[in-house]
C-alpha positions in Angstrom: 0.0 0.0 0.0 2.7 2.0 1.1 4.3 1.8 -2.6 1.2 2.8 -4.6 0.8 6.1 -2.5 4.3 6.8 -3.4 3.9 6.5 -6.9 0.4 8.6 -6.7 2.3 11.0 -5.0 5.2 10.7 -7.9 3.1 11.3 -11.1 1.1 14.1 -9.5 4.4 15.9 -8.6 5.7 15.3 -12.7 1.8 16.3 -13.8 2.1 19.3 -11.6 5.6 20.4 -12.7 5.3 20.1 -16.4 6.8 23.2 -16.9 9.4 23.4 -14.5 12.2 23.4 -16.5 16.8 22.1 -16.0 18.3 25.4 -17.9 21.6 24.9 -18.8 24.3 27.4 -20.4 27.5 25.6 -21.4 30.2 28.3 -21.9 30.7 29.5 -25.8 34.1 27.2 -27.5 35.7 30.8 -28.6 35.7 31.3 -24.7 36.9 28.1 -23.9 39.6 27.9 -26.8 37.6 25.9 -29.1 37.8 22.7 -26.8 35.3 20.5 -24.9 36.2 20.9 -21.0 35.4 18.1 -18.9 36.1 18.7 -14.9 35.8 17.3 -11.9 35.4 17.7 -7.9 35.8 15.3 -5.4 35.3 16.1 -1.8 35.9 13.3 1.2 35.3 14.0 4.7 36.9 12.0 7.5 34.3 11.3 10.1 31.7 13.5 9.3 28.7 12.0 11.2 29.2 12.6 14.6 26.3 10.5 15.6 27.9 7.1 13.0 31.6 8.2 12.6 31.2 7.5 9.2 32.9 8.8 5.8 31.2 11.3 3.5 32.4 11.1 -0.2 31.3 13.8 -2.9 31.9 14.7 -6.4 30.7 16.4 -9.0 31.9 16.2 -12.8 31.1 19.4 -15.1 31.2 19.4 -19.1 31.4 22.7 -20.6 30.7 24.2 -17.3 27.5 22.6 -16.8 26.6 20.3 -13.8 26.0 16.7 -15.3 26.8 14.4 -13.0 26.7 14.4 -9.2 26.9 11.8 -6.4 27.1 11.8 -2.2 27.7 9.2 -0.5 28.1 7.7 3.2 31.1 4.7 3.4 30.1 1.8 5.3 33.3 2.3 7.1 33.6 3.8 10.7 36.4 5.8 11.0 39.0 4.3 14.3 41.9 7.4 13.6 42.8 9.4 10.4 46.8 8.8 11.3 
């Protein structure tokens, strides 16, 4: 039951947002010296759950200076010492 209210709740949200809309502005090649940039950003954080002592791990890859791909991310791990 649980399920089936979830996806109610699902394609009323998509219905009800038709027109919301991703804009994205890739920066022009003749500023970018004709080339296809592709870069990344990684972030890790040692114990960052105080609660867990678990890892956080982050990153975020950009193409043309637009946000493709993104991903966060708790380790299973508990963190004993950093040393």
């Amino acid at each position: 039951m649980v399920e089936s209210k979830n996806i109610f709740w699902l394609i009323k949200f998509v219905l009800g947002t038709e027109e919301a809309k991703l804009k994205l502005e890739p920066t022009p090649l003749e500023h970018s010296e004709g080339i296809w940039q592709m870069k990344g950003k990684v972030d890790f954080g040692f114990a960052t759950d105080p609660d867990t002592w678990k890892n956080a791990m982050r990153y975020l890859v950009y193409f043309c200076d637009v946000l493709v791909l993104w991903k966060s991310k708790v380790q299973k791990n508990v963190t004993l010492r950093s040393t």
